[in-house]
C-alpha positions in Angstrom: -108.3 23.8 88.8 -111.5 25.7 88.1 -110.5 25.8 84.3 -110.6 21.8 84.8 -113.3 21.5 86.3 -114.9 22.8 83.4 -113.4 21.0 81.0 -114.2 17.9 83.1 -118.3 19.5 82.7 -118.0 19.7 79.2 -116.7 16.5 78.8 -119.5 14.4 80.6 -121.8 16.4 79.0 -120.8 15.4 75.5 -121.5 12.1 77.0 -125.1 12.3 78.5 -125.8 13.9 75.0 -124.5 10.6 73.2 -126.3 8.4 74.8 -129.3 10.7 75.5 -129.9 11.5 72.0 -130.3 8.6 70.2 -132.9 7.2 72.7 -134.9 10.8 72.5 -134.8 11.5 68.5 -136.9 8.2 68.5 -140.3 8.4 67.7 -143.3 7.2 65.4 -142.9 8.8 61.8 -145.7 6.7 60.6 -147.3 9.9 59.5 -149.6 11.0 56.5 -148.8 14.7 55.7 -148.3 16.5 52.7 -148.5 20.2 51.4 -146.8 22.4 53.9 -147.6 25.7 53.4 -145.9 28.7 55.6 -147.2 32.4 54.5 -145.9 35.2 56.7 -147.8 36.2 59.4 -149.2 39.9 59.9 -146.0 40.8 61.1 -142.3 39.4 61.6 -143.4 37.9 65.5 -146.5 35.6 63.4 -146.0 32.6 61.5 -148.7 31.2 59.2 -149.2 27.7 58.5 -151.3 25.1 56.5 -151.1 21.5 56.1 -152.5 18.3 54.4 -153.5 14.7 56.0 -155.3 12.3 55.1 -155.3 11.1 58.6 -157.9 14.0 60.1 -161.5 13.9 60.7 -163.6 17.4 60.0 -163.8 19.3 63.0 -161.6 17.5 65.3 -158.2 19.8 66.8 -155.1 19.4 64.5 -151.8 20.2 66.2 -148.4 22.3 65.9 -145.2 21.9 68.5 -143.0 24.8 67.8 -139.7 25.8 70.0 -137.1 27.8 69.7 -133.7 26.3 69.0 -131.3 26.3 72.3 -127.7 24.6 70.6 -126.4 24.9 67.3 -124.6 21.8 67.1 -123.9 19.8 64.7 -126.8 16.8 64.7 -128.8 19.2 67.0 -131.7 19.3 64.2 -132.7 15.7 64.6 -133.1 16.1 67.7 -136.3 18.2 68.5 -137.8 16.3 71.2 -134.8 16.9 73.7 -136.4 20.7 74.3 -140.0 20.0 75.2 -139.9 22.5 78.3 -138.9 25.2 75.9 -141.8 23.9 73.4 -145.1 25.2 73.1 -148.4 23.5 71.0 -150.7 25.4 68.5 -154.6 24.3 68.1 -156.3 24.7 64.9 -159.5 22.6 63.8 -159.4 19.9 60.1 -161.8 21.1 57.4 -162.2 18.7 54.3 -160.3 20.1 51.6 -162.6 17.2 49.2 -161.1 14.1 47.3 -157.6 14.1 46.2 -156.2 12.9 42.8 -156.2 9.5 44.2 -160.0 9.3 45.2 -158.9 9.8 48.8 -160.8 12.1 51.2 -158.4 15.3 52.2 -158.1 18.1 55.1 -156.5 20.7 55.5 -155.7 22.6 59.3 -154.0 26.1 59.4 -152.7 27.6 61.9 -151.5 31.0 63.5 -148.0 31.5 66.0 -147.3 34.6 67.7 -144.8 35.6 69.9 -141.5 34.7 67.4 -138.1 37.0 68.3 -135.5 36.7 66.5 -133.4 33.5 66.0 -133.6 29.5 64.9 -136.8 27.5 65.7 -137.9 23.7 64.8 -141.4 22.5 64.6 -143.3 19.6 64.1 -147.0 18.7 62.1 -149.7 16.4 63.7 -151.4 13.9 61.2 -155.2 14.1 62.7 -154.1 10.2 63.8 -151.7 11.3 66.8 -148.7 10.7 64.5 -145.9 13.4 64.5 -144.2 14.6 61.4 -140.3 15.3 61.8 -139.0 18.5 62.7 -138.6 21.4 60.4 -137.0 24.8 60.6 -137.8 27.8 60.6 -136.2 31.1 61.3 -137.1 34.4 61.9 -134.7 36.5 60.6 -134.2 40.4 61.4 -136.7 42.7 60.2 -134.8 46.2 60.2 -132.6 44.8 57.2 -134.0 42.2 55.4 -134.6 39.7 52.0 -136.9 38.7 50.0 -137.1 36.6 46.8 -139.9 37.5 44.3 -140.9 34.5 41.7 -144.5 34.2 39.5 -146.3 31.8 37.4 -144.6 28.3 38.4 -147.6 27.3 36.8 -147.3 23.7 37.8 -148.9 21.3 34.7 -148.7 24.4 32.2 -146.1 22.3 29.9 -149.1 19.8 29.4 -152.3 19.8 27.1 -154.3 21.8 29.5 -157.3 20.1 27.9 -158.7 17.7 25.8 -159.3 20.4 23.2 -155.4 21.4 23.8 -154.2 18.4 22.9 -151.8 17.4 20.2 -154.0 15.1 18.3 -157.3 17.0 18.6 -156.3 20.4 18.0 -156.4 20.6 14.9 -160.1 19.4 14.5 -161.1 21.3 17.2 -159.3 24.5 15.6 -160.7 24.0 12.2 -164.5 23.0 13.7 -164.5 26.6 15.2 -162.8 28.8 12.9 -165.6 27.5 9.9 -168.1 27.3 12.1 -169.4 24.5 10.5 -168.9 21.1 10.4 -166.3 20.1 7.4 -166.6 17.0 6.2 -165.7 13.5 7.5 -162.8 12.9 5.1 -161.7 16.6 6.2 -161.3 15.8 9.7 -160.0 12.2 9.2 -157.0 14.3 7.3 -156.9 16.6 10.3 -157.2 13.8 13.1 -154.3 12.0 10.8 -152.2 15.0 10.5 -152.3 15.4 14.3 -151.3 12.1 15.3 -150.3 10.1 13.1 -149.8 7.3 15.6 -153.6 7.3 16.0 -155.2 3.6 15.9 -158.4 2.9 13.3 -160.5 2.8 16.8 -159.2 6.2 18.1 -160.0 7.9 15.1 -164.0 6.7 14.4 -163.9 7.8 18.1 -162.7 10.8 17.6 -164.2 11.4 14.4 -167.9 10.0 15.4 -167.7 12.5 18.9 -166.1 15.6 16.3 -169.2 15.4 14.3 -171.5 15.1 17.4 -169.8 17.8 18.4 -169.3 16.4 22.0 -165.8 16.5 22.5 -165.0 19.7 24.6 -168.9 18.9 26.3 -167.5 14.9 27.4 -164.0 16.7 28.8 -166.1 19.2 30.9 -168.1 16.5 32.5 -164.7 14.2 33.1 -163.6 17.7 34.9 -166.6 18.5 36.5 -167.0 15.1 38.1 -163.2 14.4 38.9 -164.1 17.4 41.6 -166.2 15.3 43.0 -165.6 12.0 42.2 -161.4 11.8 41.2 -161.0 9.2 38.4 -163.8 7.0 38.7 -166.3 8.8 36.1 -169.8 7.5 35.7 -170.3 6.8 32.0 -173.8 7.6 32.8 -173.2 10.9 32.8 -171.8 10.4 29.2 -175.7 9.8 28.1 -175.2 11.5 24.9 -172.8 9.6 23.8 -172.9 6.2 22.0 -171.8 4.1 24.8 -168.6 2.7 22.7 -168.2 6.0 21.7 -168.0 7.2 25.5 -165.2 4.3 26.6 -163.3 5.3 24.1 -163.5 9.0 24.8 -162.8 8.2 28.7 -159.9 5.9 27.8 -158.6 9.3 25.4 -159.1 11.4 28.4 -157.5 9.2 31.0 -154.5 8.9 28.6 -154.7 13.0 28.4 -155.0 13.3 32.0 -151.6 10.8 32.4 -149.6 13.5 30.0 -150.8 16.3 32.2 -149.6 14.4 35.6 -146.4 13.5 33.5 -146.0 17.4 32.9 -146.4 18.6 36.3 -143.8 16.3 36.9 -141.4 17.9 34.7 -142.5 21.1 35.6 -142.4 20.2 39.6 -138.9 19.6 38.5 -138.0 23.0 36.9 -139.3 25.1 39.4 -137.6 22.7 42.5 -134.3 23.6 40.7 -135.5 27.5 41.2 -136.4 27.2 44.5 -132.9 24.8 45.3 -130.9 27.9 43.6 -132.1 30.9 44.9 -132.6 29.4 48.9 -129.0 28.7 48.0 -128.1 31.7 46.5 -130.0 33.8 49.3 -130.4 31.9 52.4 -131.5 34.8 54.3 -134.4 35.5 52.3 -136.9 36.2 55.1 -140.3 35.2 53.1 -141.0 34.8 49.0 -143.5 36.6 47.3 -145.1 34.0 44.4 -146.9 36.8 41.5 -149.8 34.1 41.0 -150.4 31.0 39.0 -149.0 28.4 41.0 -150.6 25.9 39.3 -152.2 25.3 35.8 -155.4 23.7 36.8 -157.2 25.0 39.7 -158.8 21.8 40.9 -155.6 19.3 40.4 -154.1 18.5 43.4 -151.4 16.5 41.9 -150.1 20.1 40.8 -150.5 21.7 44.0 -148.5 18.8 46.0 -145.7 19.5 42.7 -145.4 23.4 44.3 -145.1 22.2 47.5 -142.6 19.4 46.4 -139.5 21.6 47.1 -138.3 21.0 50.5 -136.8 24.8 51.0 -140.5 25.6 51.2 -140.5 24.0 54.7 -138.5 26.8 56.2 -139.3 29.7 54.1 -142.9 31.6 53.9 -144.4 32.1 50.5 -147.3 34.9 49.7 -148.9 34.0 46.9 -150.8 35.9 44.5 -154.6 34.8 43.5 -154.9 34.6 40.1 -157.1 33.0 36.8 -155.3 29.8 37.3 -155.6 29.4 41.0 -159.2 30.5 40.8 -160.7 27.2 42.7 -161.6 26.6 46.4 -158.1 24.8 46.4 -156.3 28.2 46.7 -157.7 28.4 50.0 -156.9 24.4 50.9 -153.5 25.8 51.1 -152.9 28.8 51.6 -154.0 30.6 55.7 -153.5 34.4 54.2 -152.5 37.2 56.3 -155.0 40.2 57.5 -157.4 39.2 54.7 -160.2 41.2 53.7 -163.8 39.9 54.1 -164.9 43.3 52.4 -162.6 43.7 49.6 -161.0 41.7 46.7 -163.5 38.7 47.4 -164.5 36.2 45.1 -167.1 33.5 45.3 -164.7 31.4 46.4 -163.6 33.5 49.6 -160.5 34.7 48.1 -159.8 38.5 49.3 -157.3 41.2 49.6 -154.3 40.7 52.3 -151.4 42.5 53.6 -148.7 42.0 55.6 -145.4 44.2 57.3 -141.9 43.6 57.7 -139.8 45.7 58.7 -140.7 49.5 57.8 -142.0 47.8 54.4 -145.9 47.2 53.8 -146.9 44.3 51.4 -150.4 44.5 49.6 -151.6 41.6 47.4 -154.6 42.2 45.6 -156.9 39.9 44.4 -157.2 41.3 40.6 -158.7 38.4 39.0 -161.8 39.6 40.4 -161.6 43.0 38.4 -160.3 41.4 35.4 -163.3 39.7 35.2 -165.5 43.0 34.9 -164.0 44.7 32.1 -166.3 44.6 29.1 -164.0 42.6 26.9 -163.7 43.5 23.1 -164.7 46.6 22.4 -162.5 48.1 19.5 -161.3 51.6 20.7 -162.1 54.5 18.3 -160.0 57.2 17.0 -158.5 59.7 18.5 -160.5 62.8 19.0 -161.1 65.0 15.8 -160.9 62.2 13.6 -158.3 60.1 12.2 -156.4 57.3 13.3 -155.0 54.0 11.5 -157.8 52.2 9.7 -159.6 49.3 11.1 -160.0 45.3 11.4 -162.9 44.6 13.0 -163.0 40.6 12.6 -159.1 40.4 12.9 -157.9 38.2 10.0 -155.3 40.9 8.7 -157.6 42.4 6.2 -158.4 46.4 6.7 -162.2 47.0 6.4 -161.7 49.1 3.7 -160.4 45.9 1.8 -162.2 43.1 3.4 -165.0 41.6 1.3 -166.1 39.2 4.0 -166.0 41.7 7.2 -167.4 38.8 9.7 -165.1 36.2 9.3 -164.8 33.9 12.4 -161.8 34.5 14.3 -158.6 32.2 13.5 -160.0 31.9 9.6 -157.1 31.5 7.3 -158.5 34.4 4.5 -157.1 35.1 1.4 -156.3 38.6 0.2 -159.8 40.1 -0.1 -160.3 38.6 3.6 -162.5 35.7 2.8 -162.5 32.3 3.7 -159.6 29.7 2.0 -161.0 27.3 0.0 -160.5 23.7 2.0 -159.6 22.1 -1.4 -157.2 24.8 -2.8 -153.1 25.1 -2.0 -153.2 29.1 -1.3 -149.7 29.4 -0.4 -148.2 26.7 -3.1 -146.5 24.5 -0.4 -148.2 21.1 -1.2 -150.5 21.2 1.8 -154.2 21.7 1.0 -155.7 24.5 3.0 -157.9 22.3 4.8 -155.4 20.9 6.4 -152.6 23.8 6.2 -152.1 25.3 9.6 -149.7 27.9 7.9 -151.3 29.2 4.6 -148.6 32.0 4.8 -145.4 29.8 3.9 -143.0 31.0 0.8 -142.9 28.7 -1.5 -139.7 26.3 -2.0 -139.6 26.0 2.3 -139.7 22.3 3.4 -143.1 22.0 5.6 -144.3 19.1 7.9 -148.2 17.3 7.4 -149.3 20.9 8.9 -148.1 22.8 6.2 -145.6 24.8 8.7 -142.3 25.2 8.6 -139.8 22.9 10.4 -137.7 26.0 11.6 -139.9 28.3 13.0 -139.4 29.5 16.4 -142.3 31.9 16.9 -144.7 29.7 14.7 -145.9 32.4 12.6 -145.5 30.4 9.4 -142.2 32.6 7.5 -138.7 30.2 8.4 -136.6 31.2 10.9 -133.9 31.7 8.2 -136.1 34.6 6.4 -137.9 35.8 9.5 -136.6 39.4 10.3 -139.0 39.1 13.8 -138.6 35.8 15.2 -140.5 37.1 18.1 -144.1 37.3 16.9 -146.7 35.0 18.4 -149.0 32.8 16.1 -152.2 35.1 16.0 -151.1 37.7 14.4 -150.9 38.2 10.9 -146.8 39.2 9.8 -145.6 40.1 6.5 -143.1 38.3 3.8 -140.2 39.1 6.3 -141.9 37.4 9.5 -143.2 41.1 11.3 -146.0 42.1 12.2 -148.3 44.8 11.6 -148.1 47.0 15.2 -151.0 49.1 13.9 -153.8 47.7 16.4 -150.8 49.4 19.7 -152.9 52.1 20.3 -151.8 55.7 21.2 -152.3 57.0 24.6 -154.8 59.3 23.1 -156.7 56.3 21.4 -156.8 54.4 24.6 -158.0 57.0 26.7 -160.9 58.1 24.0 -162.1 54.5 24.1 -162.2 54.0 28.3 -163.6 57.6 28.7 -166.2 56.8 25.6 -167.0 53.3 27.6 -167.4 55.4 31.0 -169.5 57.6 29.6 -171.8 54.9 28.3 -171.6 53.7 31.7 -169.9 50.1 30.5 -167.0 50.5 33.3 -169.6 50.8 36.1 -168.5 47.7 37.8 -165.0 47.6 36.9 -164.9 51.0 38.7 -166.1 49.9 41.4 -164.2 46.9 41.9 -160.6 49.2 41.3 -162.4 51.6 44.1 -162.8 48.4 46.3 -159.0 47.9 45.7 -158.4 51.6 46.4 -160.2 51.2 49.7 -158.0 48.5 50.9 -154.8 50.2 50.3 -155.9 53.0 51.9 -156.6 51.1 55.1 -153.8 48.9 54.9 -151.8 52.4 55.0 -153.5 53.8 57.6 -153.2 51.0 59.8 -149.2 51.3 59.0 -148.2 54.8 59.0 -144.6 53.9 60.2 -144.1 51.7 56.4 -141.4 53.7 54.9 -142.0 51.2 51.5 -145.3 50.3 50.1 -145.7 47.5 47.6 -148.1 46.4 45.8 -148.8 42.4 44.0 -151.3 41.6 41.3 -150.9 39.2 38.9 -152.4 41.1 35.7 -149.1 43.1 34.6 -150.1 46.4 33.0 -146.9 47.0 31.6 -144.9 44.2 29.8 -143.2 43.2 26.4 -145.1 40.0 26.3 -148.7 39.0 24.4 -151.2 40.2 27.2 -149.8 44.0 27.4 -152.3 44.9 25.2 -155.7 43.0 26.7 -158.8 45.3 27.6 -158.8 44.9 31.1 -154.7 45.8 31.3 -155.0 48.9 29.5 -158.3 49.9 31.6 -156.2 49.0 35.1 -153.3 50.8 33.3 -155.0 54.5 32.9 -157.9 54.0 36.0 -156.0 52.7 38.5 -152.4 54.0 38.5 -153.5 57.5 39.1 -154.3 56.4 42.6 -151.1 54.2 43.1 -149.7 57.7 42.7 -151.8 59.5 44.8 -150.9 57.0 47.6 -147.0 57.3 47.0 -146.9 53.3 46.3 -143.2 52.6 45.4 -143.1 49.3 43.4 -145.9 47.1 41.3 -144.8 43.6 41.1 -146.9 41.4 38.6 -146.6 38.4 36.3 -149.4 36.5 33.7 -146.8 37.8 30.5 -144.5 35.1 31.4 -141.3 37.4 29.9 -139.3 39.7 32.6 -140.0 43.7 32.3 -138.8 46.3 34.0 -140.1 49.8 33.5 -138.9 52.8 33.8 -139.8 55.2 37.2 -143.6 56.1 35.3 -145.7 58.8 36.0 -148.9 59.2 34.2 -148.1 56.7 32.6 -145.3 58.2 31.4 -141.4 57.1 31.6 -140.1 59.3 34.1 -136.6 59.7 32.6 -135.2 62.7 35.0 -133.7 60.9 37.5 -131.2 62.2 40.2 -128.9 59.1 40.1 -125.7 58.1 41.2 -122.2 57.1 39.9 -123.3 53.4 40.9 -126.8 54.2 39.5 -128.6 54.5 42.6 -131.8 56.3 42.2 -132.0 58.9 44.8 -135.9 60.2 46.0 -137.8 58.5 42.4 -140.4 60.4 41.6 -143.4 57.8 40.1 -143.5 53.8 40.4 -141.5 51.1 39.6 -143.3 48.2 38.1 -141.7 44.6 37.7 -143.1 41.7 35.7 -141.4 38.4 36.5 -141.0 35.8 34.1 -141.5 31.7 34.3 -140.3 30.5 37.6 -140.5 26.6 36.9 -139.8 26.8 32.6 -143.4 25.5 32.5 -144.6 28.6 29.9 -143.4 31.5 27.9 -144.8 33.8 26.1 -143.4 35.6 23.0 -142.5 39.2 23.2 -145.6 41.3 22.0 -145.7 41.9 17.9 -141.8 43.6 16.9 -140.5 44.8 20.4 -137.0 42.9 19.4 -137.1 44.6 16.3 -135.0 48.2 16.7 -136.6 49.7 13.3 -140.5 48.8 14.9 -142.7 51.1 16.4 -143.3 49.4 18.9 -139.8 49.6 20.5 -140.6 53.0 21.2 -144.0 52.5 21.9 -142.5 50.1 24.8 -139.8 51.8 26.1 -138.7 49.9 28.9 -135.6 49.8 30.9 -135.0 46.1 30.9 -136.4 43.3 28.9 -135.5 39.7 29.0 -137.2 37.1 27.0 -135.7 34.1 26.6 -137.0 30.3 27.8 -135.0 30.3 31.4 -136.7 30.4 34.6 -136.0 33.9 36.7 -135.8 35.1 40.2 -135.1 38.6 41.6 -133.9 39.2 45.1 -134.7 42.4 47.0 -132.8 44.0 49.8 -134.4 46.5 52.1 -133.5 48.5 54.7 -134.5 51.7 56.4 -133.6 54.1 53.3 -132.9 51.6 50.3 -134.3 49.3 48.1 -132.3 47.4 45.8 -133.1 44.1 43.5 -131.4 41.7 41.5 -133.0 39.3 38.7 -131.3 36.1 37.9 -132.0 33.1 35.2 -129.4 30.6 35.4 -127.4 28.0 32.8 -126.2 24.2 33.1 -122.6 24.0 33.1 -120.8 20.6 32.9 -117.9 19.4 33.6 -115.5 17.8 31.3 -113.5 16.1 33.5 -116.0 15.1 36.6 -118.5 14.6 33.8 -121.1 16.7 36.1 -123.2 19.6 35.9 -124.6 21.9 38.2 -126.5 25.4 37.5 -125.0 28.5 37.9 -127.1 31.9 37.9 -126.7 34.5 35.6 -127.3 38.0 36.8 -129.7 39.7 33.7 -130.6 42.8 35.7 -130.6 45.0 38.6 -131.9 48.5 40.3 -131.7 50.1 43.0 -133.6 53.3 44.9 -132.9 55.4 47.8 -135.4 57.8 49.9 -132.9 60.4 51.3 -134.6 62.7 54.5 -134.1 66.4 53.3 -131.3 68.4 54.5 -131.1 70.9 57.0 -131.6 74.4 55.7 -128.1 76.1 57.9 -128.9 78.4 60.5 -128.9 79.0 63.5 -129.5 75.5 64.8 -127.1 74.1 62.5 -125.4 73.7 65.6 -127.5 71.0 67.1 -126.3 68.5 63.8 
């Protein structure tokens, strides 16, 4: 009877439910919100959020609902407002986050929750109008043994022009203006506007070629930029008042057009990096947060390209950290993101941007705001020779010439030179390939190699002028100078002992003084974030600069200077991992140790590292396929110097987006990095993406043994 009666219960309950439901889910979702944001809170029980409207009013109250989940059941999601006794409401206050791409006025509320335990939750967004969003999810997962996914440079927009002067038609011009530093002459740059885009009407190019010789071109893209902050699309031509009036429609019209390829872009590259996101959620759905290595987008005031890194609807119910970096460097980094226990001392910029740290678990996270010491390091100084003398000759102006050989030691950067490192004639055919050099954008072709109206081959992955059929290094990127076979000269990878002669020569002269002190501002945080944590078991560290890749910027000043100042005291501190991104190709070091590869390893028969001595750093590649770079000078190349010179435990360079996943618990930490591949299907004629594991590590911090005696007993 009693087992009846329940049944009986159950039953009408099912019932109430049916007809309750429907009547309860409805509601008004005439809302206006965008840009969800969730970063993880201080610790596991907080909850960070940030959203957009368009709704709001500056300084009113915006609103969050948030409960915990009480059924499971299937259709139980839509039905968030059957559980307001069990719901609570979160206050923040709008702030004007400025004009979006549409000329619209924007604001932004973020808000803090407390008080989260373990399990599912739903909650809902107010529009600054008193319209509700529908419910999301959100749930906090255990923080003893836990996930997290680590992505950088989504770069959102990056497969675009970037610029005016990036762009396909005036690059060339552009590129030749500055590398003569002169002004060629008209039929010159009508060859190089034509070569560019051949498409190009008779108006576009007296346009082009009237603002070229005005040299206004870059200035009339910086004011389009300058006022779009403040005034979206709608550019006063007044402002163009240097500028033939014609002459400025046309340019506006060119820059509209330019501006239309870059919103196409980010909507390609919203695309790649939604497929990321879609794979590893998937893949990983107990991730507990994300860690983004910086460069979310690719220009720091488009907010087109922010809503594309937000587009991914897994970024509802999962918290991302990002990283500040040189492309996020805009107020718009903090329209979106409300960072945990961020510093108002340390790390800041003039936009407000600091360090921050969070915990989960017995793990401490520390992302530093690096851009801001980037910025410090006196750029371009050429290191000198080791002490006592020596050391590979010189290139002081860069064009591939020694200056024991160069005739013409100033030449402006990206001059084509011949072999006494002067200037190419413009009306001369240096490398016999049919193209005149005042229009050849290779001067470096063999002979008897089909080119294009560049003078460049058609095959040529790494664009360094030798064909892809003859090019032993198909690796090296196009500024520097490579040989008959396609490889480059690695001469300018400087020792250890050259690199440390040059920084302590530059402290010594006192040139480092503020980048110093901006690394000791860094040091300062850590230190506190430590001390206020003395239970973390892990401590990792997130900048964006990495300081050891394969990729083009492992060799720039301010990498090598964080590289030999800085890593002493990651050591000092007993930091365990360094993630980092900016070289846009996937490195893994070795365990290093002043700056060395520490190599002596206790490691398992599954190869476990047991107690590492040193740091791990990690440098993650694209996460959206919007960039890559290629690997720096002959690292592919086995009979280089510079594979020794990098000796890195794992390298992966080709154009697929990649994700690692960590797992953490009390005494291990263990990662694996995926890309992934299309496969179809013959028969369904589908496809879907399947990931492709490329790497994977794993430590483990072992207490010490008991020495036997005679309280072995007590064991």
């Amino acid at each position: 009877m009693h087992k009846k009666l329940i049944i009986f219960i159950t039953a009408l309950s099912s019932i109430c439910l049916a007809v309750a439901l429907p009547l309860i889910a409805k509601g008004d979702n005439d809302y206006n919100i965008s840009d969800i944001a969730m970063t993880p809170g201080a610790d596991p029980s907080q909850l960070n959020l940030t959203w957009h409207s368009g709704n709001a009013t500056a300084g009113t109250a915006c609103e969050m609902k948030i409960a915990k989940r009480l059924f499971n059941f299937r259709g139980a999601k839509k039905y968030f407002p059957f559980f307001p006794p069990g719901s609570r409401t979160i206050e923040g206050i709008w702030a004007s986050a400025g004009i979006d791409e549409n000329g619209n006025a924007d604001y932004y509320c973020k808000v803090t929750v407390d008080g989260l335990k373990q399990g599912e939750y739903a909650y809902k967004l107010a529009d600054g109008a008193g319209n509700w969003s529908d419910s999301f999810d959100y749930t906090a997962r255990d923080h003893k043994k836990f996930g997290f996914l680590y992505v950088a440079d989504s770069q959102i927009g990056a497969s675009g022009p970037k610029s005016l002067s990036g762009s396909q038609d005036l690059k060339p011009v552009i590129k030749t203006y500055y590398k003569t530093n002169a002004t060629p002459s008209d039929d010159t740059i009508e060859a190089y506007i034509r070569a560019g885009n051949p498409s190009a009407t008779e108006e576009e190019i007296a346009a082009l070629l009237a603002a070229f010789v005005a040299d206004k071109v870059t200035g009339v893209y910086n004011v389009f930029y300058d006022e779009y902050k403040k005034e979206s699309f709608a550019t006063d031509l007044a402002n163009l008042k240097l500028l033939d009036a014609t002459l400025a429609e046309n340019l506006l019209a060119l820059i509209e057009a330019r501006t239309a390829e870059q919103q196409a872009a980010s909507e390609n590259d919203t695309e790649g990096w939604a497929t990321t996101v879609g794979l590893m959620t998937d893949m990983f759905p107990r991730a507990s947060f994300m860690i983004s290595g910086g460069d979310q987008v690719e220009l720091m005031n488009a907010e087109w390209e922010y809503t594309g890194f937000f587009t991914p609807y897994e970024l509802t119910s999962i918290p991302v950290a990002p990283t500040y970096a040189s492309h996020d460097r805009a107020l718009n980094f903090e329209y979106h993101f409300n960072l945990p226990n961020e510093s108002e001392e340390y790390g800041q910029d003039s936009n407000g941007v600091g360090d921050y740290y969070f915990t989960h678990g017995n793990a401490l996270f520390m992302v530093l705001n690096m851009d801001v010491t980037n910025n410090l390091f006196p750029r371009g100084a050429p290191p000198p020779p080791p002490p006592g003398g020596g050391g590979p000759p010189t290139d002081s102006d860069g064009d591939g010439v020694l200056d024991t050989d160069d005739d013409c030691p100033d030449t402006p950067e990206n001059t084509f030179v011949d072999e006494n490192g002067c200037p190419l004639p413009d009306d001369e055919d240096y490398d016999g390939d049919g193209v005149l050099n005042g229009v050849d954008q290779c001067d470096n072709t063999p002979a008897g190699y089909d080119v294009n109206a560049n003078g460049c081959p058609y095959n040529d992955v790494d664009s360094d002028g030798i064909p892809d059929e003859i090019d032993r290094c198909n690796n090296t990127y196009g500024d520097l100078t490579v040989d008959e076979d396609g490889c480059a000269d690695c001469g300018y990878l400087e020792t250890d002992d050259e690199l440390r002669a040059w920084l302590e020569e530059l402290e010594n002269e006192g040139d480092l003084d503020e980048f110093k002190a901006s690394l000791d501002e860094h040091e300062a945080f850590i230190e506190e974030a430590i001390t206020a944590n003395p239970q973390a078991k892990w401590k990792i560290v997130v900048w964006h600069y990495s300081i050891y890749s394969a990729a083009m910027h492992s060799t720039d000043d301010q990498s090598e200077g964080i590289r030999y100042l800085f890593t002493p005291m990651l050591e000092d501190l007993d930091i365990d991992v360094v993630l980092m991104g900016h070289d846009h190709a996937y490195t893994k070091t070795y365990q290093m140790l002043g700056n060395e590869p520490q190599l002596d390893q206790m490691v398992t028969q599954s190869g476990k590292v047991i107690n590492p001595t040193g740091i791990l750093y990690l440098t993650a590649s694209s996460s959206s396929g919007s960039k890559y770079y290629d690997l720096n000078c002959n690292i592919g190349d086995e009979t280089s110097d510079s594979a020794v010179y990098y000796n890195y435990a794992a390298v992966y360079y080709e154009d697929i987006p990649t994700f690692t996943y960590f797992d953490v618990d009390d005494n291990t930490l263990k990662f694996k990095t995926f890309s992934y591949s299309l496969v179809e299907e013959e028969e369904s004629g589908t496809s879907e993406y399947v990931p492709v594991l490329i790497d994977e590590y794993a430590m483990e911090k072992k207490p010490p043994r008991w020495k036997k005696g005679w309280w072995g007993w007590c064991r």
